[in-house]
C-alpha positions as CSV (number, residue, x, y, z in Angstrom):
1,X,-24.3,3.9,30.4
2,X,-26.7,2.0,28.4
3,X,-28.7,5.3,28.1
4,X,-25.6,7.3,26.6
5,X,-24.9,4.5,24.2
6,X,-28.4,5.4,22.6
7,X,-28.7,8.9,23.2
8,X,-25.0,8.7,21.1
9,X,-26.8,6.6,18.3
10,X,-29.8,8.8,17.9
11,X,-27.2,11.8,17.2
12,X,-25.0,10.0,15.0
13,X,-28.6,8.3,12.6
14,X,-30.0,12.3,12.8
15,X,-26.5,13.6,11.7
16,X,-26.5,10.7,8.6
17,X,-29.8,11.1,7.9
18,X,-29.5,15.2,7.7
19,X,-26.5,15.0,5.6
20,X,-28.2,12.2,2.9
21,X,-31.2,14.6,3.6
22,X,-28.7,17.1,2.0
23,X,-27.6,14.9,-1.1
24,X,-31.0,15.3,-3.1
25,X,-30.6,19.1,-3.5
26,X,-27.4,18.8,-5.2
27,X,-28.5,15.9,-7.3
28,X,-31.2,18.2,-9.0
29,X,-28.3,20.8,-9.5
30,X,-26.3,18.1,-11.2
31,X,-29.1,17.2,-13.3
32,X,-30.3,20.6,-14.3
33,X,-26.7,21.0,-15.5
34,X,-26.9,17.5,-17.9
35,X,-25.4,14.6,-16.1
36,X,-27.4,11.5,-16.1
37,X,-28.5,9.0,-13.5
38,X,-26.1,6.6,-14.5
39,X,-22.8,9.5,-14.0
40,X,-24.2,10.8,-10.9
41,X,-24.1,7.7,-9.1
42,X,-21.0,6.4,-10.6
43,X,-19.5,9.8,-9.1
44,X,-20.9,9.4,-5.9
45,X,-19.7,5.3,-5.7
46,X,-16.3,6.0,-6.8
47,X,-15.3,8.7,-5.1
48,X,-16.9,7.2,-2.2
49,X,-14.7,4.5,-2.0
50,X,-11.5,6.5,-3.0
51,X,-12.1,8.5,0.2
52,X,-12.8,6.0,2.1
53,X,-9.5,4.0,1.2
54,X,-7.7,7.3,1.8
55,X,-9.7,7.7,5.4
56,X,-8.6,4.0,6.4
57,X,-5.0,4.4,5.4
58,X,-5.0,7.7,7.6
59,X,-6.2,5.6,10.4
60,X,-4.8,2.2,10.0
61,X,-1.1,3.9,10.3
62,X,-2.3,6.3,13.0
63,X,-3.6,4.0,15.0
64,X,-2.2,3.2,18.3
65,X,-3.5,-0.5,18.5
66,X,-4.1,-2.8,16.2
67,X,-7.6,-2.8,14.2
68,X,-9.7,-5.7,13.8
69,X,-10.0,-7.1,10.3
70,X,-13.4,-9.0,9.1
71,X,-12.6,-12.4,8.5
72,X,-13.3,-14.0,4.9
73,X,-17.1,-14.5,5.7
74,X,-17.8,-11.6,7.3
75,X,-16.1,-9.7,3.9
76,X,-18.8,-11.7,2.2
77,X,-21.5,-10.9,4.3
78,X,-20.9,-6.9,4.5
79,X,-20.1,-7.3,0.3
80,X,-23.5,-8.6,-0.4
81,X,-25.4,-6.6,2.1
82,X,-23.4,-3.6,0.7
83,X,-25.2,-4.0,-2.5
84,X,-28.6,-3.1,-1.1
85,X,-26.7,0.6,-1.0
86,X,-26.3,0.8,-4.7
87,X,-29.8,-1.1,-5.0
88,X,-31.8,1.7,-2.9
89,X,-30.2,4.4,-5.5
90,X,-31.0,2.2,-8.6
91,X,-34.8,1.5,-7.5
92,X,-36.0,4.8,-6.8
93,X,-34.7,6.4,-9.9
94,X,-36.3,3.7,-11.7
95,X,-39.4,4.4,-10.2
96,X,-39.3,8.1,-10.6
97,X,-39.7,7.2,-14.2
98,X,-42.9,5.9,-13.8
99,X,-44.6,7.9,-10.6
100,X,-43.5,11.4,-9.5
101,X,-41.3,11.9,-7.7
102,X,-43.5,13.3,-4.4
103,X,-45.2,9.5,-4.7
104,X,-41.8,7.8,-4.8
105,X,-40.6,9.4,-1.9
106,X,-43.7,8.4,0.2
107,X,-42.9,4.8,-0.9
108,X,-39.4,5.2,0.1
109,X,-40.5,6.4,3.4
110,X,-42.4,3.2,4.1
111,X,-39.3,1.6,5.1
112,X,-39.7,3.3,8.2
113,X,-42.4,0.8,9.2
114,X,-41.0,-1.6,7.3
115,X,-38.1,-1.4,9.5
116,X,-40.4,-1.9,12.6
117,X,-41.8,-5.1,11.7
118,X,-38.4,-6.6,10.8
119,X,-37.3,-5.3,14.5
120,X,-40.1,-6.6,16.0
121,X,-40.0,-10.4,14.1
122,X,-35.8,-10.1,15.3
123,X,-37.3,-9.7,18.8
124,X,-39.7,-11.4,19.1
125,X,-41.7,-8.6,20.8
126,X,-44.6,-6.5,19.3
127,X,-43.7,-2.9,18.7
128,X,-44.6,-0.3,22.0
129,X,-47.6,1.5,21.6
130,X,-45.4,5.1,21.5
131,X,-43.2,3.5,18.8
132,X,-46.2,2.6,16.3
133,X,-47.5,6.0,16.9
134,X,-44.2,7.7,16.2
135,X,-44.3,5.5,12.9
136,X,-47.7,7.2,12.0
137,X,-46.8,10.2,12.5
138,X,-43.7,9.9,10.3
139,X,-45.8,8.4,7.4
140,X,-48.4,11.3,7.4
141,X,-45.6,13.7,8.0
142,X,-44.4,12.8,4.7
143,X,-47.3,12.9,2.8
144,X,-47.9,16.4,3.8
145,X,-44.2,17.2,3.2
146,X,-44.6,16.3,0.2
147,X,-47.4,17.7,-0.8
148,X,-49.0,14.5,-2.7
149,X,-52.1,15.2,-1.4
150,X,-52.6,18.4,-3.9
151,X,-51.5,16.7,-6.8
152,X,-53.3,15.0,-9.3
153,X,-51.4,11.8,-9.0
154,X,-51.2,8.6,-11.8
155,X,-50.4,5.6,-10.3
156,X,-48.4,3.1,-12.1
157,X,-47.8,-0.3,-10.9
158,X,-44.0,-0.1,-12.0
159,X,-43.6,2.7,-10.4
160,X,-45.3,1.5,-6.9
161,X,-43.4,-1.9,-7.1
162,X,-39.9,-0.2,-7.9
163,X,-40.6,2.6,-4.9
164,X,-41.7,-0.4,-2.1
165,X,-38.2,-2.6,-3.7
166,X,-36.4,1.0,-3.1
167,X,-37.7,0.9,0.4
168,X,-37.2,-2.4,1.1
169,X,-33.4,-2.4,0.1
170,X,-33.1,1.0,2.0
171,X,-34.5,-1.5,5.3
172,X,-32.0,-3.7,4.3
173,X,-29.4,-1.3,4.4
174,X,-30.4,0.1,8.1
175,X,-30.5,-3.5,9.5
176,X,-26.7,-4.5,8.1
177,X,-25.6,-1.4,9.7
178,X,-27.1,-2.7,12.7
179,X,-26.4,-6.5,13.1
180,X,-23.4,-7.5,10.7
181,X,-20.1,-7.2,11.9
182,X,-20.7,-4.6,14.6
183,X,-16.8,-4.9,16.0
184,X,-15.0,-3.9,13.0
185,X,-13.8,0.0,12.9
186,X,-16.3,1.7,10.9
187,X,-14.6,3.2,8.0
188,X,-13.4,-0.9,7.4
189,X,-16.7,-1.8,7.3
190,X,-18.2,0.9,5.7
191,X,-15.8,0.6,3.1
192,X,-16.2,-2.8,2.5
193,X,-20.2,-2.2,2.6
194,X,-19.8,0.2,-0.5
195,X,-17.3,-1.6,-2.5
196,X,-20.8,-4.2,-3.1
197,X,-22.8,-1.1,-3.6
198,X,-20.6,0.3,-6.1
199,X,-21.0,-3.1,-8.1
200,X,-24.3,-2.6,-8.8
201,X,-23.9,0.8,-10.0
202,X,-20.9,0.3,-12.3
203,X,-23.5,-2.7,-13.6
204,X,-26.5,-0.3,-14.1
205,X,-24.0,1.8,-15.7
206,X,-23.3,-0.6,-18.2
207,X,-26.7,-1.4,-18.5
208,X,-28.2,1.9,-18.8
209,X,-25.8,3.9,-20.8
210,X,-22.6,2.5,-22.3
211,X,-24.0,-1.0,-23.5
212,X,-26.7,0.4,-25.2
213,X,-24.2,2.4,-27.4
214,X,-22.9,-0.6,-28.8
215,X,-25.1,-3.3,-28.6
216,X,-28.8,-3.7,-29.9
217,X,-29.5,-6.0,-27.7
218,X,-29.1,-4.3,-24.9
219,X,-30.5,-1.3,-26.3
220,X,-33.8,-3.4,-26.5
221,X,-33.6,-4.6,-23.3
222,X,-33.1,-0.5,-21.6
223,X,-36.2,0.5,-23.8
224,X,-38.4,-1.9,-21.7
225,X,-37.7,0.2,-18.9
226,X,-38.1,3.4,-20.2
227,X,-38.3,5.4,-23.9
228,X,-36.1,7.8,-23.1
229,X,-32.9,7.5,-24.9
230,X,-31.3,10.8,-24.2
231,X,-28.8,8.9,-21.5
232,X,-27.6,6.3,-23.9
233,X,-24.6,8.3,-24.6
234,X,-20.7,8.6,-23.6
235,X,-19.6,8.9,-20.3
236,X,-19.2,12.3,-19.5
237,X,-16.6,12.1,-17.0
238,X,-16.8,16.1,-15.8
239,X,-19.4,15.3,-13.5
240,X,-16.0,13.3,-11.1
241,X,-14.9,17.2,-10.6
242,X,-18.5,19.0,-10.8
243,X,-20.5,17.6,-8.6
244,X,-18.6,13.6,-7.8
245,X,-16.9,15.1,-4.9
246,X,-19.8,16.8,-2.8
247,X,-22.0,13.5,-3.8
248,X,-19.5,11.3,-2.7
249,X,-19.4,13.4,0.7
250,X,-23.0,13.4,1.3
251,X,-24.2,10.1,-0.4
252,X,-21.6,7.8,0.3
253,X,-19.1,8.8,2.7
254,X,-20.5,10.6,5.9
255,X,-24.0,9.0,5.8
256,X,-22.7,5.2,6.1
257,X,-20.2,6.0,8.4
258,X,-22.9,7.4,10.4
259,X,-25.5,5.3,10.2
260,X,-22.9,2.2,10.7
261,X,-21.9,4.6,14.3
262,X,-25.7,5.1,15.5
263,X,-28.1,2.0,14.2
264,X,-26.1,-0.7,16.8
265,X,-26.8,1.7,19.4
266,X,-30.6,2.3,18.7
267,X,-31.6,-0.7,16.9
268,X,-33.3,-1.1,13.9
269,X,-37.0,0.5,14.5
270,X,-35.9,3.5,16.6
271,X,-32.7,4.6,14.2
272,X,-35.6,3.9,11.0
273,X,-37.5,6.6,12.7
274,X,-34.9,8.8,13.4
275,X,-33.9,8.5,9.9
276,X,-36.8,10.3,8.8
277,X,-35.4,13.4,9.6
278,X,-34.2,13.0,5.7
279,X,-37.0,14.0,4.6
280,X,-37.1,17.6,6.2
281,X,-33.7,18.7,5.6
282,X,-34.1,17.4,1.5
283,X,-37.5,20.0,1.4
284,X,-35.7,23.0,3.5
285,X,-32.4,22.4,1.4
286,X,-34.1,22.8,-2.0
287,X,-36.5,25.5,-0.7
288,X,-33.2,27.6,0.2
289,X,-30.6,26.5,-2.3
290,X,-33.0,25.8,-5.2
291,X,-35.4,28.5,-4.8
292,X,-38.1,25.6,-4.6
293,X,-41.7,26.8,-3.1
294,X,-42.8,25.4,-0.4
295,X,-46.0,25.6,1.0
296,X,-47.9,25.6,4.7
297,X,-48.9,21.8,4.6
298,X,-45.5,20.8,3.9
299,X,-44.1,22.6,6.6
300,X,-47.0,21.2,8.7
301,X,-45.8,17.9,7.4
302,X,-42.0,18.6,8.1
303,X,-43.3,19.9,11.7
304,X,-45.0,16.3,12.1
305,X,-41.7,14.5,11.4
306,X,-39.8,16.7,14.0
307,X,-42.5,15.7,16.8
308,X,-42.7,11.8,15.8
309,X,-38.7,12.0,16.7
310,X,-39.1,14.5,19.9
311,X,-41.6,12.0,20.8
312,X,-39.3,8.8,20.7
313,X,-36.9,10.5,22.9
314,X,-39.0,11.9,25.6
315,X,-38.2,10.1,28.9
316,X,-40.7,7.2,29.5
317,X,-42.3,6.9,32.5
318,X,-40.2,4.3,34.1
319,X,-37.0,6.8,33.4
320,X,-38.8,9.7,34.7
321,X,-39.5,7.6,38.6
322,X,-36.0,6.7,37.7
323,X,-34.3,10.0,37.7
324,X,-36.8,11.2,40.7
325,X,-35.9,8.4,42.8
326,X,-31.7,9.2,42.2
């Protein structure tokens, strides 16, 4: 039983992280056709939760027993750990400004073995010898999908310390899905999860391009992060029709509900690694949609990925007497 409980949650963290794998292609598209950060993530956040509100009123009043509801501190807990949603967004594109993107992604990526340590401190048990190597893999994997070894790379510290907070908040969004309030139905808690996210974009929002249109002050303060000014400008609210509904599917409605299905069944280091799988769907998807070349390493890379998560699901030794012996 305990078996098809993780063999359940290794599906459902593949099938999130294929379908947020998905979400960077169509981000490109959006910004190729003008949107800025600030309107693509609004999109995403608020349709997210409008679809979500929609998907718990379907269920709530087709449900044939009564749902649990969080109590007043749980609401609190899955609010603030919500925010490290809208936090993993707001980080990496702030570090894209500084360091390419092919470097930021390698820093987002470390929360893979970020996400092992935390496991292993939770309990109180060093990692297996097959999981660290699975987490190696992954990590070289992605420098090779990514092609950073062929390109002549300036490091900024910004950049670096924006990509590891990226990472880290993306670690923090894995282990809420994992530990806080695993009995609630998951479009309650997902729901309430994003609601805290979408805070913290509606605040860079502000911060980034409608305060700076009307207040010096705040235009000072957004030209410490960066000089361009091209996004200080009104909110161009055809991006909710565009490109908001796709974003909202693959950013902030099927991935959450997924990864809040599949991380309580694998656990925090396994469903990190399986997560990975991100990162090969996001190169294939732009290499077909986006006419993006890719080359041999990166498919070597991608290839690398694929066996570091075949390897954490081959049968260990102890299974393998166990199925002989039945």
């Amino acid at each position: 039983m305990m078996k098809k409980n993780i063999v359940k949650g290794i599906l459902f963290v593949a099938l999130g992280a294929s379908v947020y794998g998905m979400l960077a292609t169509f981000v490109k598209m959006s910004y190729k056709d003008g949107y800025t950060t600030a309107e693509v993530t609004t999109s995403q956040f608020v349709l997210g939760l409008v679809g979500l509100l929609i998907l718990n009123f379907i269920q709530t009043i087709t449900s044939k027993k009564k749902l649990s509801s969080p109590t007043a501190k749980e609401t609190r807990g899955l609010v603030l750990a919500g925010t490290s949603l809208g936090c993993t967004s707001l980080f990496y594109y702030i570090s894209v400004q500084y360091i390419a993107v092919s470097v930021a992604i390698v820093l987002l990526m470390q929360s893979v073995w970020f996400s092992v340590v935390v496991e292993s401190f939770l309990v109180k048990k060093f990692p297996n010898a097959r999981k660290i190597l699975a987490t190696i893999i992954v990590l070289c994997g992605t420098v090779l999908a990514t092609n950073l070894i062929h390109l002549e790379v300036t490091l900024d510290w910004r950049g670096i310390f924006w990509g590891l907070l990226a990472a880290a908040s993306f670690t923090a969004t894995m282990f809420t899905s994992n530990t806080i309030a695993t009995h609630l139905p998951v479009l309650r808690k997902s729901i309430i999860m994003l609601s805290g996210g979408s805070v913290i974009i509606l605040i860079f929002l502000f911060f980034a391009q409608i305060g700076p249109m009307y207040f010096d002050t705040l235009k000072s303060f957004y030209l410490n992060f960066t000089d361009n000014t091209a996004h200080i400008k009104p909110f161009n609210t055809s991006i909710f029709w565009s490109y908001g509904f796709v974003l909202a599917l693959f950013g902030t409605i099927i991935p959450p509900i997924l990864f809040n299905l599949g991380f309580p069944k694998t656990g925090l280091g396994l469903g990190s690694i399986i997560s990975s799988l991100e990162l090969p769907v996001s190169v294939t998807m732009a290499f077909f949609l986006l006419n993006e070349k890719v080359i041999l390493i990166q498919w070597i890379g991608i290839l690398l990925i694929l066996m570091a998560i075949i390897l954490m699901n081959l049968p260990s030794k102890k299974n393998k007497s166990e199925i002989q012996t039945t």
